[in-house]
N, C-alpha and C positions, 0 to 999 in steps of 0.2 A: 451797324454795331454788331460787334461777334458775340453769338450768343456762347450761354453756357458752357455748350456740352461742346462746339467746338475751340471753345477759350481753353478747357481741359486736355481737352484731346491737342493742340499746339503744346502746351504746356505737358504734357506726356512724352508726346516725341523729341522736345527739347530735351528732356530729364533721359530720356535713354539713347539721344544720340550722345550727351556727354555722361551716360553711365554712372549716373549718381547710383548710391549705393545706400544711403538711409536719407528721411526727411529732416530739414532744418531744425536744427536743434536737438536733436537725437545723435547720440553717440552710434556711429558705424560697428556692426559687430563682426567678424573676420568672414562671416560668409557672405556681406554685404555684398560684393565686387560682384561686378555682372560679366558673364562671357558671352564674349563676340558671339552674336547669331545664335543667342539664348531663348533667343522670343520671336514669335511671329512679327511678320513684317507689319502685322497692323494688331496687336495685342488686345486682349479685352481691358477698356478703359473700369474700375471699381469705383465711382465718384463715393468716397466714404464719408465726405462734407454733407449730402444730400442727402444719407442715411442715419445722419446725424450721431456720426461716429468721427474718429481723430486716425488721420493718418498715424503708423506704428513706426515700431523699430525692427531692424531682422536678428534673428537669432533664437538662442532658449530654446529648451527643451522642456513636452506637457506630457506629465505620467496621469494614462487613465489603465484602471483595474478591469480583468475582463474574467468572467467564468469559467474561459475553459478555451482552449487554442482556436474553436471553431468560431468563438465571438471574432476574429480579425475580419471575419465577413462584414463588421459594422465600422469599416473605415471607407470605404467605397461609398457610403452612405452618407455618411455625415462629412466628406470632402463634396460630395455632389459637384463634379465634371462633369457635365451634361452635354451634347449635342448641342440643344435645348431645354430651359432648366424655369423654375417658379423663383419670383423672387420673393419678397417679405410681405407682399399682397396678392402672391398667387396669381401674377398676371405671369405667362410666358415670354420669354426672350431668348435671343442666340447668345449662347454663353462657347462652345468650342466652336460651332461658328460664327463664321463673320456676319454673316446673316442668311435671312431663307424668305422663298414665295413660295406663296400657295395658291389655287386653281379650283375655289367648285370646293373645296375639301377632297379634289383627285386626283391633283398632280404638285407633287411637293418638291421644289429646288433649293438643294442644299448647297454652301458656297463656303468653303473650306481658308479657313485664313492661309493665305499663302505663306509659308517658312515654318508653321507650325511642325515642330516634333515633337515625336515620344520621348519617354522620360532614358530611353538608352539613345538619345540624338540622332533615331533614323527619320528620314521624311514623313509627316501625315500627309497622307493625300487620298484621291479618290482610286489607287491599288490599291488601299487597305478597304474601301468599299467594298470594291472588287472581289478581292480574296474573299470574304465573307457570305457573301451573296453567292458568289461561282464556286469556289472552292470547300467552301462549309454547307452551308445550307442546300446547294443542288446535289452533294454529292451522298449518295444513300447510304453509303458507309457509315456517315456520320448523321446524317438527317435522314433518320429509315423513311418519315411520315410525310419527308419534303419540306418545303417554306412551314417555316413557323405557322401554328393558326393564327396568333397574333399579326402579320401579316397578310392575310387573304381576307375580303371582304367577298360573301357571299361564296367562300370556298373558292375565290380564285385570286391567283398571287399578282401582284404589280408588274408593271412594265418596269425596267429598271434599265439607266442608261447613265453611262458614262460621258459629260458633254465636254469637258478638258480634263487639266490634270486637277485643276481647285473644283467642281462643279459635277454635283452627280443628280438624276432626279427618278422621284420615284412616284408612278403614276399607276391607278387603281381607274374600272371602268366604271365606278360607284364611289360614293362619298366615304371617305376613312377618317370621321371626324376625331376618332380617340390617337389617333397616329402621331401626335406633337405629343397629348397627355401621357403618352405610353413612352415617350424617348427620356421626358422630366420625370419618369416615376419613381421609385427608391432604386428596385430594381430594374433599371431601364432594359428599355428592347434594342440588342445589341445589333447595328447594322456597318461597323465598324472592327476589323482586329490587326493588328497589328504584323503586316504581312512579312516584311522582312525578316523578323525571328521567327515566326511560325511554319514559315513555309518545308525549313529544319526538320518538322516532325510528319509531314505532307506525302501521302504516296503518289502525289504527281508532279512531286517539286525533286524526292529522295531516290537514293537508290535502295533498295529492298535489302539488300546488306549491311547496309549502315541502317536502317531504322532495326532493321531486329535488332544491332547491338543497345542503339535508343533503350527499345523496348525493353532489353534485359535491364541497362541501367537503370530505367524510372522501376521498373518491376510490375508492369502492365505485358499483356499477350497479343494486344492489336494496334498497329497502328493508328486504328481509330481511336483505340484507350489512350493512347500516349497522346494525340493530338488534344482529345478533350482536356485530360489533364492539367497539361501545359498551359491550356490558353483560357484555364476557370478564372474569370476575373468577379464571379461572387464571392467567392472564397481565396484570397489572393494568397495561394498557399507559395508561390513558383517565385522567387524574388528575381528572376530573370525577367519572369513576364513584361515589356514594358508596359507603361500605363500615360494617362492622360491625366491622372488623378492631382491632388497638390502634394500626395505624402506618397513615397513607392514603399513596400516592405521589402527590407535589406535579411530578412528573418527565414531561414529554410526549417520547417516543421517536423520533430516536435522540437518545442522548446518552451521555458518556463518566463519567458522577454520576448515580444516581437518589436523591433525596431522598426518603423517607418520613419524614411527619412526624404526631407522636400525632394520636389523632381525639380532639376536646374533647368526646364523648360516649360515651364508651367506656362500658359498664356493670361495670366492677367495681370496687369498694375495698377496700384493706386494712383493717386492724380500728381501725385510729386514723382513719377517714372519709377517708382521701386518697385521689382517683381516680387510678385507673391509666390506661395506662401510666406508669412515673416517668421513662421517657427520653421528653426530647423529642421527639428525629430518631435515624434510623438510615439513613445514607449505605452504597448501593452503587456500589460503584468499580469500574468493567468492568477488566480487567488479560487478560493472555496468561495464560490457566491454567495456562502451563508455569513461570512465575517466582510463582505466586502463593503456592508455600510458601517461598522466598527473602524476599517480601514482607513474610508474616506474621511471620516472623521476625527480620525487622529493624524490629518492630512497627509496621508499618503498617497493621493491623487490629486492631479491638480484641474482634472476635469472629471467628473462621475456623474454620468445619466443612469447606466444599466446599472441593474440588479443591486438600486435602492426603489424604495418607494414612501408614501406618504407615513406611514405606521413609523420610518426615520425619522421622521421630519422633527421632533420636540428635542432627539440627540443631536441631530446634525448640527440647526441650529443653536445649542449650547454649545455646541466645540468652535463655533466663530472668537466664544471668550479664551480659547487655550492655543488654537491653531488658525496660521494665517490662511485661513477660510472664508470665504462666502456662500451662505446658501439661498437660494430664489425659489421662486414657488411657480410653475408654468403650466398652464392648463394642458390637459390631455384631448386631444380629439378625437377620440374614439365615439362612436355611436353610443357605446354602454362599455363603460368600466369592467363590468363583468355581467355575461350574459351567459342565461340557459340553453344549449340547442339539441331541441330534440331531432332525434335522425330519423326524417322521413323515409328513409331508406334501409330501415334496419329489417334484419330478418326476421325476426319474434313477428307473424304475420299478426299475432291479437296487440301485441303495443304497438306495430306500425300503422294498424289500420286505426287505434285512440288517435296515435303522435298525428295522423293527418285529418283527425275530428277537429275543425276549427273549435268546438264548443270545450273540447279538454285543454287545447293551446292558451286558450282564453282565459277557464278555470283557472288552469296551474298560474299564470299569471295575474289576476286578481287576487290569490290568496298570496300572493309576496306582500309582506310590509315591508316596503321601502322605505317610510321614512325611516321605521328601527333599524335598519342595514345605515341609513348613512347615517344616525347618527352613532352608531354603536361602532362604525368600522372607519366613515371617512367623515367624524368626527362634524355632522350635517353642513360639512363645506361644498358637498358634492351635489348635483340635482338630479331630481329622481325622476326618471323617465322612462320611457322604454326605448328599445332601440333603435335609434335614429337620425337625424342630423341637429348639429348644433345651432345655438341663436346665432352665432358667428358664418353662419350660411346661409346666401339669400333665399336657400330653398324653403328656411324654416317655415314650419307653420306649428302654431300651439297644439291644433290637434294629433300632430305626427307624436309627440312629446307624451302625451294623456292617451291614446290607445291602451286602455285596458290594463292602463298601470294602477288605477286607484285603486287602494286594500277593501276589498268587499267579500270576507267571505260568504257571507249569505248567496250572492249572488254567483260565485264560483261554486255552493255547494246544488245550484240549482241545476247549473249549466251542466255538473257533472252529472246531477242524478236524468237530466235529460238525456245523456250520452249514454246510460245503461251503466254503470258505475255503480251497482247496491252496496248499500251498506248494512251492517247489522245491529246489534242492540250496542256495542261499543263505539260503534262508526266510524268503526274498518272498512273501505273500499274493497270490492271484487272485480276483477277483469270479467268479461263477460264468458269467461272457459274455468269461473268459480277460484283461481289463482287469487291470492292478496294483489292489492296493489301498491306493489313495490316496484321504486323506482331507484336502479342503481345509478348514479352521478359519476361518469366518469372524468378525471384530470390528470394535468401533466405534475402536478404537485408544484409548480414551479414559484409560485406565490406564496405565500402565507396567508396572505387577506382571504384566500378561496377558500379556503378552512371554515374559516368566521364566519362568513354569508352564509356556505353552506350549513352549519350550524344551524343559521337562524332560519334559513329556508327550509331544513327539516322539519323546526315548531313550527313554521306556518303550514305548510302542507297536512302536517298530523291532523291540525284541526281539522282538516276537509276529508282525513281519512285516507290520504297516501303515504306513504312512508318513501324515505327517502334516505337511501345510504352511498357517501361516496366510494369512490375507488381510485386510489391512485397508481397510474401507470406512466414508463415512461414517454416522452415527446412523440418519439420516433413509432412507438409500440401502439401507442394510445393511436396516433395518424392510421397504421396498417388497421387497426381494431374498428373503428369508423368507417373508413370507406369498406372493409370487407363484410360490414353491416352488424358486428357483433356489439356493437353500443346503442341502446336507447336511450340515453341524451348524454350530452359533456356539456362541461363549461369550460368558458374559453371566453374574451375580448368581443364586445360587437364590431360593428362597420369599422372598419381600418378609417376610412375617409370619413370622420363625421360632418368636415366643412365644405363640401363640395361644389361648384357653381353649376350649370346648367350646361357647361362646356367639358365638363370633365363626366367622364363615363359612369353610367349605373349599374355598372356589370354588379356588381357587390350586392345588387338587392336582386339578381336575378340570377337562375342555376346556371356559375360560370364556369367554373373550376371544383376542382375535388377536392382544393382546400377548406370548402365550406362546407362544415360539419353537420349543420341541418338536411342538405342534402348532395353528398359528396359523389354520388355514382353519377345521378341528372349533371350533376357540374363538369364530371368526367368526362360524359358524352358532347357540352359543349365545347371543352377545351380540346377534345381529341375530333373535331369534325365531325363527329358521328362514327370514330371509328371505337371506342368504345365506351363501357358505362351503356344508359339507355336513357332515352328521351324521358322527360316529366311525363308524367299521365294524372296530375290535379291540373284541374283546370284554371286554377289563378295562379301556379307555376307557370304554366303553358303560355300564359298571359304577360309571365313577366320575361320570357324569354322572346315574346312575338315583338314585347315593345322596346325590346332592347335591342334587337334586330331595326327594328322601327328609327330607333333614336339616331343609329348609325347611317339610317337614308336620310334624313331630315336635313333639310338645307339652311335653315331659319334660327335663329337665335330661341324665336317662342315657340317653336315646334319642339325645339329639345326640352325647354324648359315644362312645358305641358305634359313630352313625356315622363320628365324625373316626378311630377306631380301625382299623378297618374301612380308610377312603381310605387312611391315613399308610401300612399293612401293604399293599396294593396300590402306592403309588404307590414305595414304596421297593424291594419285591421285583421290579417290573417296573422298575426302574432307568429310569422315563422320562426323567430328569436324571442326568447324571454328579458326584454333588457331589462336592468333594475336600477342602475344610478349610471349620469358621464359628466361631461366637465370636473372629472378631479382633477385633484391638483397632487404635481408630480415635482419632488424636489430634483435640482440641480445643482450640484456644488462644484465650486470652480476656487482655483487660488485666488488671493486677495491681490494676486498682483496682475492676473489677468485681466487685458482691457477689449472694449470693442465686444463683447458679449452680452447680448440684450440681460435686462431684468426678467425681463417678462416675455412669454414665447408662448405658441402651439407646439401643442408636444406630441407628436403621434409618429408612425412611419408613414403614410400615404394624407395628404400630400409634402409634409413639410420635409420628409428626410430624417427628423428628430431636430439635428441643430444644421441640417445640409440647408435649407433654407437662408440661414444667416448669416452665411460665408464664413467658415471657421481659418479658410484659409486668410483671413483679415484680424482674427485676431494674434495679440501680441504681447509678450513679459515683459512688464516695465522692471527695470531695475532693482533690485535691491536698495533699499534704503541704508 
């Protein structure tokens, strides 16, 4: 008897050798019609019966609101085109390819759907591997540092080979077990560009007279400026650029409307042969971030994740009674909702050497009342933890959750007078060079709820005799102020990943990157090989980065999982992070006539995408009534 999946899969390539154009019963909408050698010769099948969702119709157009022209970066996200991609239970599959093996976790074969194209109809193939690997990344112009660090295990790059034209593979002399997790991540690791248009802007493809005039026209001075440029697909500023994506943007910047409009090659169908995406266009509308949940709620969006949040939620949903609206409520995965970090790497030598007194990390985090934060800010729908993973991850453990989160000040005020922390007859804290102890809080201002906390987290600290005053600076400014070590602590978002399994990387609880505010120079010196920033010098740093090293040799399922045990139990007893509440809850509002869009969701950037997990390219406008 034919099972399922190849009952569908006949029943697919029936539907697209006769080019159906919508499913039964659905009225065809003018963009329905398929063109000849639109799709890969073996297309990604979308079983949406199985997901327990309804095959759609094609067409319509979904206006979402964005802050400011640089948000179009969050389309690339929440289309999730992957290589390799998570589905709705975070298991991995080949989604642009056909399929893949692996070897040891050291030698990975990728296998390219044959007929697939880019969204301008040039061939994918393993030349656009090519191009990337040979052309971008070995050539120093553009790669001063060489192969990505994210590619080199133990500092040395893969073997990389071309086996046909469908088939490329890429072999490591040691285990690269984050190397699947890293192609499915928001921002994947790009080992893929699109060679045929790029090559245009290429000093081994061009002639050196024609790219200066290139250069004059983009208004870049190097070749290599003009190559970057062109081929940024975080930022899909270049509507030339082809892409793999379901939406391309048709929009050249600045402008006050970005259009993304489907790519006629996308590789996936549903089970009735219809290519996806089913929405045409998805218009981004720049707006003041500050009115953008007024907006959505006098439905002027018919999709809105960003720049609302829960403190919407009581308006949003009343405007379901005036506008054809829905709003849901989808949990956040983040570690901590909003978390303290203090920067072990800051220059003030008398508060960096507190900021790495395990007994003042500790302190300042006991004297938080949590529960007054959630229920005063996220309304005690939220759970009060410190920063860590969710119950929603097999890694949880109740004690990761309860490190040093319970309100105890007596016992923060012990910890601190142990540290040399005197106070006087008022019980005002002193640094030990006779200073008050003040502690300035810096932020991007980007929220409003960080206000509130911080509010409340100034009464709690007074009582222990710290003072605490914010500072708001911008994104970009705040980022340079941090790693150049001029901030002793910000707040900012805990663990990006708060749901993670034992397969996906712990770089996050260990000095990986300079994006991590508690210690961004140590992160620096990871992510740059050791060529800048400087090694950790605490020794339960040193530890976190020996076992992350560690996790990446491990060959075993329970070796990995022992080591994320292992980091979570360090990283939460050394309180490197002050978490204070996670699992909130994040509104969503969507039109009433959008279908195939869960109720209920993980809501974070790593791992779900925000809604890339969900496959937005599936959902679809039902008709007007």
């Amino acid at each position: 008897m034919m099972n399922r999946r190849n009952l569908l899969a006949l029943l697919a390539s029936t539907a697209l050798a006769a080019r159906f154009g919508s499913p039964a019963g659905a009225a065809p909408s003018p963009s329905a019609s398929e063109t000849p050698g639109s799709l890969p010769d073996k297309p990604r099948l979308v079983d949406l019966a199985a997901m327990g969702r309804k095959p759609g119709r094609r067409g319509g157009t979904v206006r979402m609101l964005i802050g400011g022209q640089r948000d179009i970066r969050l389309m690339p996200i929440y289309g999730y085109a992957r290589l390799i991609g998570y589905d709705e239970q975070l298991n991995l599959q080949p989604d642009i390819l056909e399929s893949f093996e692996t070897v040891e976790d050291r030698a990975f074969t990728f296998h390219i759907r044959p007929g697939h194209r880019w969204s301008d109809g040039s061939e994918f193939t393993t030349e656009d591997f090519r191009f990337c690997w040979e052309d971008i990344y070995n050539n120093r112009e553009l790669h001063r540092g060489g192969i990505p660090t994210d590619l080199r295990v133990d500092n040395k790059a893969p073997t990389f080979e071309i086996l046909d034209k469908w088939t490329v593979r890429f072999t490591w002399h040691a285990p690269n077990p984050d190397f699947l997790a890293q192609l499915a991540a928001p921002s994947p690791l790009k080992l893929a560009m699109p060679a045929a248009y790029l090559k245009q802007f290429h000093a081994r493809y061009q002639d050196a007279e024609t790219l200066a005039k290139l250069c004059k026209k983009y208004r870049v001075e190097t070749w290599s400026d003009l190559q970057l440029k062109m081929s940024r697909t975080n930022r899909p500023e270049n509507p030339d650029l082809p892409t793999l994506d379901p939406w391309c943007n048709t929009t050249e910047p600045p402008a006050s409307q970005f259009v993304f409009a489907r790519n006629p090659y996308f590789h996936r169908v549903d089970e009735n042969g219809v290519q996806l995406p089913y929405l045409d266009r998805v218009l981004l509308n720049t707006s003041s971030s500050d009115i953008i949940a007024a907006k959505a709620g006098a439905g002027e969006s018919d999709l809105q994740l960003m720049n609302i949040d829960f403190a919407d939620y009581t308006f949003l949903k009343s405007a379901e009674d005036r506008f054809p609206i829905k709003v849901d409520l989808w949990k956040r995965t983040q570690g901590s909702r909003i978390a303290l970090l203090p920067n072990l790497n800051c220059n003030d030598e008398v508060w960096r050497s507190l900021m790495r007194d395990v007994r003042v990390r500790r302190a300042l985090s006991l004297s938080v009342d949590r529960t007054e934060i959630n229920k005063a800010v996220f309304y005690g729908l939220a759970r009060e933890s410190a920063n860590s993973v969710l119950p929603e991850s097999p890694l949880f453990k109740p004690e990761y959750a309860a490190a040093w989160a319970a309100h105890d000040p007596a016992e923060a005020n012990r910890l601190l007078d142990e540290a040399g922390l005197t106070r006087n007859a008022h019980g005002t804290r002193f640094l030990p060079d006779g200073r008050p102890a003040t502690l300035i809080v810096e932020t991007a201002g980007e929220n409003n709820f960080e206000s509130d906390v911080l509010e409340l987290v100034s009464d709690h600290w007074a009582k222990i005799g710290v003072r605490l005053f914010p500072r708001v600076s911008q994104r970009e400014i705040l980022r340079k102020r941090i790693i150049g070590g001029e901030t002793v602590m910000s707040v900012f978002q805990g663990l990006d990943n708060g749901v993670p399994t034992a397969e996906m990387s712990p770089k996050e609880l260990a000095p990986t990157s300079n994006d991590q505010q508690q210690w961004p120079v140590w992160g620096l010196h990871y992510l740059s090989g050791g060529g800048d920033g400087h090694a950790p010098d605490m020794p339960e740093a040193i530890e976190l980065v020996d076992l992350m090293r560690a996790w990446r040799r491990a060959s075993t399922f329970g070796e990995r999982e022992e080591i994320w045990h292992r980091m979570l139990q360090i990283f939460t007893q050394q309180v490197f992070t002050i978490g204070i509440v996670n699992a909130a809850l994040q509104p969503v509002v969507r039109s009433s006539r959008l279908r195939n869009m869960p109720d209920k969701g993980l809501f974070g950037f790593d791992p779900t995408s925000y809604i890339g997990v969900y496959m937005p390219d599936t959902f679809w406008l039902e008709e007007k009534a």
